[in-house]
DSSP file (Angstrom, degrees, kcal/mol; ACC not computed):
  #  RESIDUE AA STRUCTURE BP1 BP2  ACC     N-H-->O    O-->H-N    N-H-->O    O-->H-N    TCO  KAPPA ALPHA  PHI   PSI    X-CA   Y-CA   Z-CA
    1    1 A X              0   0    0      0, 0.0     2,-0.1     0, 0.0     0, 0.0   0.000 360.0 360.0 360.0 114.8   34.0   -5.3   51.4
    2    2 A X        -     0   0    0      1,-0.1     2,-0.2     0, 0.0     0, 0.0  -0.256 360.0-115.3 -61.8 139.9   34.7   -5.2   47.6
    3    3 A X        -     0   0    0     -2,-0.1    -1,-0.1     3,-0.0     3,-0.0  -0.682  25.6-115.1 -85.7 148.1   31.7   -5.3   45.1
    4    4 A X        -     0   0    0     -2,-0.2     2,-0.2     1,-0.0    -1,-0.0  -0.426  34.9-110.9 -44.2 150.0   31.0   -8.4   42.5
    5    5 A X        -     0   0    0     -2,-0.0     2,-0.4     3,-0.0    -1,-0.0  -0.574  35.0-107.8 -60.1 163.3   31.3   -7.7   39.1
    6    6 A X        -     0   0    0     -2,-0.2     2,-0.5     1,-0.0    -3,-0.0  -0.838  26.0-117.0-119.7 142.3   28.4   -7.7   37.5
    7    7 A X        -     0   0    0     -2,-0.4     2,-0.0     1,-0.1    -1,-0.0  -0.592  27.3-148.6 -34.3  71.2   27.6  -10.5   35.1
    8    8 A X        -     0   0    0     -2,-0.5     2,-0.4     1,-0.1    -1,-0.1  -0.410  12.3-165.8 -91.5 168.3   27.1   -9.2   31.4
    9    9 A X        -     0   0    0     -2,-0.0     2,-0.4     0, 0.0    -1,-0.1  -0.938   3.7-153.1-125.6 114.4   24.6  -11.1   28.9
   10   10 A X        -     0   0    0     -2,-0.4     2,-0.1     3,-0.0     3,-0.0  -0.714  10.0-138.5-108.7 159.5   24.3  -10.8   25.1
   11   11 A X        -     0   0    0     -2,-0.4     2,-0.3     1,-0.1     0, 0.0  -0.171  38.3 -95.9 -73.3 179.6   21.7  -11.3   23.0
   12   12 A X        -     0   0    0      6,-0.1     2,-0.9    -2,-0.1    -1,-0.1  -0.771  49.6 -98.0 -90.6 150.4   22.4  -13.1   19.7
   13   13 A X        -     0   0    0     -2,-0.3     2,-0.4     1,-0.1     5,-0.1  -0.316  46.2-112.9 -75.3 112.9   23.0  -10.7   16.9
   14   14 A X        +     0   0    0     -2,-0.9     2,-0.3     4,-0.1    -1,-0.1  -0.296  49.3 160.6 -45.0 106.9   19.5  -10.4   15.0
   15   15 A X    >>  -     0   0    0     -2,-0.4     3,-1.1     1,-0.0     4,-0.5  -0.728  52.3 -93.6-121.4 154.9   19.7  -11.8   11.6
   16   16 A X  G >4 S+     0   0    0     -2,-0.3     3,-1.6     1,-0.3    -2,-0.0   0.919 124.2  56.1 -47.4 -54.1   16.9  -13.1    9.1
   17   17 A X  G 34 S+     0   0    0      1,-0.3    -1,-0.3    -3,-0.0    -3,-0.1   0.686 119.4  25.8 -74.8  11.8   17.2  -16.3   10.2
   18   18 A X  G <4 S+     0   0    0     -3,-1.1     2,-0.4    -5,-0.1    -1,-0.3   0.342  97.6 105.1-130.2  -6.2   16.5  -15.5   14.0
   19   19 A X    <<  -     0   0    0     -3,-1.6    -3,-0.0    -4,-0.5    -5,-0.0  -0.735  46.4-169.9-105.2 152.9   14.4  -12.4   13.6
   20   20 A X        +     0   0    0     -2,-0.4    -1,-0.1     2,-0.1     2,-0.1   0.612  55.3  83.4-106.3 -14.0   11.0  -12.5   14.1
   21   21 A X  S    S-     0   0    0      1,-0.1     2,-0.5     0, 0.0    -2,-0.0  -0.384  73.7-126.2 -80.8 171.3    9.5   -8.9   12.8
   22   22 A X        -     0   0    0     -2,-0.1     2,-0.3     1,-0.1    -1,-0.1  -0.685  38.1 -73.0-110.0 158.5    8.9   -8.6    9.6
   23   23 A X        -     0   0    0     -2,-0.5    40,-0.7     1,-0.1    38,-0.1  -0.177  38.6-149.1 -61.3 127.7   10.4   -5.7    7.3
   24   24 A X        -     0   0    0     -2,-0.3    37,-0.3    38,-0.1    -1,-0.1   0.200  16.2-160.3 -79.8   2.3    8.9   -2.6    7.9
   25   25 A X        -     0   0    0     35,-0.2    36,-0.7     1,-0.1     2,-0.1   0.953  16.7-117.0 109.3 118.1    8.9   -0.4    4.5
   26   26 A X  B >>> -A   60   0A   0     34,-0.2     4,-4.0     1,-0.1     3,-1.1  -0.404  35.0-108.3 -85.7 154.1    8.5    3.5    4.1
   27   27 A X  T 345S+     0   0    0     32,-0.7    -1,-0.1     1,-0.2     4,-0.1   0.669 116.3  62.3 -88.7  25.3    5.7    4.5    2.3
   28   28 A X  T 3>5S+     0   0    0      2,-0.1     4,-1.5     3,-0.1    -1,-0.2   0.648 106.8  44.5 -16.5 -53.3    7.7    5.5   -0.5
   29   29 A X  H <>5S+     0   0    0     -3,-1.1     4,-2.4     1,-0.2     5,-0.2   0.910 109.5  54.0 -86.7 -32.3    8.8    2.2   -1.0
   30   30 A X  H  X5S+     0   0    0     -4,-4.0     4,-1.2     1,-0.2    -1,-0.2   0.751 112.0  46.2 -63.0 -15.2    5.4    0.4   -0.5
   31   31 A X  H  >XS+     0   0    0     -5,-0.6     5,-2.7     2,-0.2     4,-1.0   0.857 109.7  56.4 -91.7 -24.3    3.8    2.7   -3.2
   32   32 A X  H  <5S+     0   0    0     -4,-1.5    -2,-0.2     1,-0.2    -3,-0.2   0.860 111.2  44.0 -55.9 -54.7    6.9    1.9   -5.3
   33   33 A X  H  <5S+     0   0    0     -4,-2.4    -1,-0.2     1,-0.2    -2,-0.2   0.814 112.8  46.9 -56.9 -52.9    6.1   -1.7   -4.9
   34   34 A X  H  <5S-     0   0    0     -4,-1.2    -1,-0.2    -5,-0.2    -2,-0.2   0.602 104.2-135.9 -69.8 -26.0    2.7   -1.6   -5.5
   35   35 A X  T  <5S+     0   0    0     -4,-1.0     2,-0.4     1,-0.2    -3,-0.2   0.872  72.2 104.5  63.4  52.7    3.5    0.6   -8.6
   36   36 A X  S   <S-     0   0    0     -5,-2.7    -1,-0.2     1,-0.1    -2,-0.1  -0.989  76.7 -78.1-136.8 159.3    0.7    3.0   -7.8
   37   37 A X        -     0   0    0     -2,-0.4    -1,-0.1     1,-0.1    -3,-0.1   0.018  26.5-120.8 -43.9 175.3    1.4    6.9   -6.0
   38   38 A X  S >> S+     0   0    0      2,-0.2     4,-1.6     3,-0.2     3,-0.7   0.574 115.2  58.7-131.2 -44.3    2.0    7.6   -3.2
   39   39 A X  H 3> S+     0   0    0      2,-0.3     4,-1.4     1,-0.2     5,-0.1   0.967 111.1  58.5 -54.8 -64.6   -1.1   10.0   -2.6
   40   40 A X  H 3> S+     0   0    0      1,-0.3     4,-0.7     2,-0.2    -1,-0.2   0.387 106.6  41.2   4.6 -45.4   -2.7    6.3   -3.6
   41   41 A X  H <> S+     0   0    0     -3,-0.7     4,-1.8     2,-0.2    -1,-0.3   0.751 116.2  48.4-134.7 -52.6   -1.1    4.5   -0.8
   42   42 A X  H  X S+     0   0    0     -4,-1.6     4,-3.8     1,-0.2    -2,-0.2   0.849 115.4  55.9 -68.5 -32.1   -1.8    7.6    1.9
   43   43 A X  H  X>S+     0   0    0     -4,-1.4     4,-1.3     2,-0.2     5,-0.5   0.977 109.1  35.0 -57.6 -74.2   -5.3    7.3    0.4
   44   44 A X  I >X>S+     0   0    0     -4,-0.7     3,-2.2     1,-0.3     4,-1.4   0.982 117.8  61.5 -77.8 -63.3   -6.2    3.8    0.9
   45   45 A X  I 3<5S+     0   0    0     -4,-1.8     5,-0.4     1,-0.3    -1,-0.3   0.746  97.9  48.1  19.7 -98.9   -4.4    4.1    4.1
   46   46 A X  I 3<5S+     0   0    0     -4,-3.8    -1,-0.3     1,-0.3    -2,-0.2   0.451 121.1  44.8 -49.9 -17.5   -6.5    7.0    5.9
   47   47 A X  I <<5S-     0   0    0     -3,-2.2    -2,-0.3    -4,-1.3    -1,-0.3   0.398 114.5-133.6-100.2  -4.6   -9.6    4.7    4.9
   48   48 A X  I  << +     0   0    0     -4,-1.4    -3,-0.3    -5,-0.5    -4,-0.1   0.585  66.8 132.9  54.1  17.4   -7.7    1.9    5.9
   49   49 A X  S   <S+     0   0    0     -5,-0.8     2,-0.3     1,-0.2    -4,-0.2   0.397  77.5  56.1 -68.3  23.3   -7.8   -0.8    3.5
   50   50 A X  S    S-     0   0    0     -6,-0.5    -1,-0.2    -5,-0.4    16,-0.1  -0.780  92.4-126.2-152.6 105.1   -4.1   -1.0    4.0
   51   51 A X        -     0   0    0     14,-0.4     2,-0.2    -2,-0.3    -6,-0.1  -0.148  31.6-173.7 -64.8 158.1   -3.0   -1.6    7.3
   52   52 A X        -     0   0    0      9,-0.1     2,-0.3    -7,-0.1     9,-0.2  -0.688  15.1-151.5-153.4 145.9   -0.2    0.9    8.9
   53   53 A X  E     -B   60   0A   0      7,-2.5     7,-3.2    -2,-0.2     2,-0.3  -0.748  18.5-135.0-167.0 138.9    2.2    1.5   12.2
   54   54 A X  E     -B   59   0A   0     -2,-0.3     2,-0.6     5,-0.2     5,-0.2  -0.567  13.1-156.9 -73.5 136.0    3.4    4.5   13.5
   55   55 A X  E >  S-B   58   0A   0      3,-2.0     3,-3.1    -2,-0.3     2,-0.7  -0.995  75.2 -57.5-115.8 113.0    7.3    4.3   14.4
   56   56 A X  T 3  S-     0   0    0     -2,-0.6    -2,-0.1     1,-0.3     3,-0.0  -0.012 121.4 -24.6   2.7 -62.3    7.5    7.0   16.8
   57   57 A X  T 3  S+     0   0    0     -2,-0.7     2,-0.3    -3,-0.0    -1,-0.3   0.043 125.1  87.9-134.2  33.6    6.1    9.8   14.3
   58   58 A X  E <  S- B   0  55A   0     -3,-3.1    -3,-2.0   -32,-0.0     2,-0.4  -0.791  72.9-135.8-105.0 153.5    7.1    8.1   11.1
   59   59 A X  E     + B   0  54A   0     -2,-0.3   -32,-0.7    -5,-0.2     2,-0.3  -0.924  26.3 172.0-116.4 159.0    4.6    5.4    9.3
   60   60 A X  E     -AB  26  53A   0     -7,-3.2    -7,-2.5    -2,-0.4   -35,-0.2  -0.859  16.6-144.5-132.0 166.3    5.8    1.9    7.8
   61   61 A X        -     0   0    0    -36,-0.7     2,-0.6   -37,-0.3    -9,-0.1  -0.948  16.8-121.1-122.0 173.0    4.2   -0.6    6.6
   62   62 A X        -     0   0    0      1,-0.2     4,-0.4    -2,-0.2   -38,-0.1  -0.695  24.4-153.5 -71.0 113.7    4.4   -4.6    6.5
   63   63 A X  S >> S+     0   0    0    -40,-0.7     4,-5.0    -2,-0.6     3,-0.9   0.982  87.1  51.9 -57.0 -62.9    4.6   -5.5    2.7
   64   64 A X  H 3> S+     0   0    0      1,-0.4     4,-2.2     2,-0.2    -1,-0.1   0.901 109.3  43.5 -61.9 -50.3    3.0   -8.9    3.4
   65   65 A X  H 34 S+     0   0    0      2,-0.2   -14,-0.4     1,-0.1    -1,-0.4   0.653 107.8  57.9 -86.7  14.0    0.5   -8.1    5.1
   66   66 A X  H X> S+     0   0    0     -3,-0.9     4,-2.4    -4,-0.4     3,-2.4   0.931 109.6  54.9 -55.9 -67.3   -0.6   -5.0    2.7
   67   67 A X  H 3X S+     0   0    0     -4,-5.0     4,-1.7     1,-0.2    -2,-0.2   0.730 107.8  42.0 -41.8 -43.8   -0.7   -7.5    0.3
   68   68 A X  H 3< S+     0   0    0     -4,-2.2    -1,-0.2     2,-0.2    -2,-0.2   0.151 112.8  50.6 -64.9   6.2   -3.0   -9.6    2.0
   69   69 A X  H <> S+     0   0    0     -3,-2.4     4,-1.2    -4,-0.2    -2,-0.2   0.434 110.7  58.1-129.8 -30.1   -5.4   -6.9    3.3
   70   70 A X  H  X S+     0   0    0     -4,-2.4     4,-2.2     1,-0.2     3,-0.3   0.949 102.7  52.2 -78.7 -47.6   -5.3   -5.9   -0.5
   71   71 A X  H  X S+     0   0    0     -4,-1.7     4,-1.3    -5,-0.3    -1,-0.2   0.758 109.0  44.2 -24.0 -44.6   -6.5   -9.0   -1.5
   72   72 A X  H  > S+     0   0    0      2,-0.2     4,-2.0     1,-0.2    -1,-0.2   0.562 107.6  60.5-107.9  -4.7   -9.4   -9.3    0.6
   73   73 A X  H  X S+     0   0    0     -4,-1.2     4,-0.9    -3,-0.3    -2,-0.2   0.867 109.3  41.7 -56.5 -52.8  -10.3   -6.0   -0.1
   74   74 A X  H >X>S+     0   0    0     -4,-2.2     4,-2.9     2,-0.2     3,-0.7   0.979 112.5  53.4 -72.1 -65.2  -10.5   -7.0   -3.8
   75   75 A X  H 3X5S+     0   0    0     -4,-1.3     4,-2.4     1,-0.3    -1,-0.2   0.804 112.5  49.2  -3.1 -74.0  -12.3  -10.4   -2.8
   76   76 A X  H 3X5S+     0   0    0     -4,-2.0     4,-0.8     1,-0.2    -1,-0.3   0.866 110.0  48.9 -34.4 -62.7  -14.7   -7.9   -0.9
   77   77 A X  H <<5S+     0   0    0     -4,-0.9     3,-0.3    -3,-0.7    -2,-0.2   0.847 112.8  44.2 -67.7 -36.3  -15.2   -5.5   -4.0
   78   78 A X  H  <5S+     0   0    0     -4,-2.9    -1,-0.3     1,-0.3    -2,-0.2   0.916 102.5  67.1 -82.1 -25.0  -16.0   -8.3   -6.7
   79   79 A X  H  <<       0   0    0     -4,-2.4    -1,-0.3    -5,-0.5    -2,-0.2   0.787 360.0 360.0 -66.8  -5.7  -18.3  -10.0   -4.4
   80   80 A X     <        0   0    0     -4,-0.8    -1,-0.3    -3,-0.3    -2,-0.1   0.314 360.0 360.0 -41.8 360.0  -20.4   -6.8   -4.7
């Protein structure tokens, strides 16, 4: 008795218009963006007003939401 072959299936090649994570950003480039240090950015970070994810032992973050987390942060601060 002879085996089937087995069946392959691809995925469709992940592109911008089809992908659903958002770009992830070293934090070099996020402090870059932000035009403040780096230290700054590690800073705000470790308190967490700037949200984070670990990539197996590397961190990124999500630009958009940085932005947004920095925002309500500020929100927060004048409403003081």
């Amino acid at each position: 008795m002879g085996h089937k072959p087995m069946k392959t299936i691809s995925a469709p090649p992940l592109t911008p218009s089809n992908s659903t994570s958002a770009e992830l950003l070293t934090p070099e480039q996020t402090a870059k963006k932000l035009s403040i240090s780096r230290r700054c950015l590690g800073n705000w970070t470790r308190s967490r007003v700037v949200p984070s994810v670990l990539v197996g032992r590397v961190r990124r973050y999500d630009f958009a939401k940085v932005k947004t987390a920095l925002e309500k942060f500020e929100e927060k601060e004048v409403a003081r």
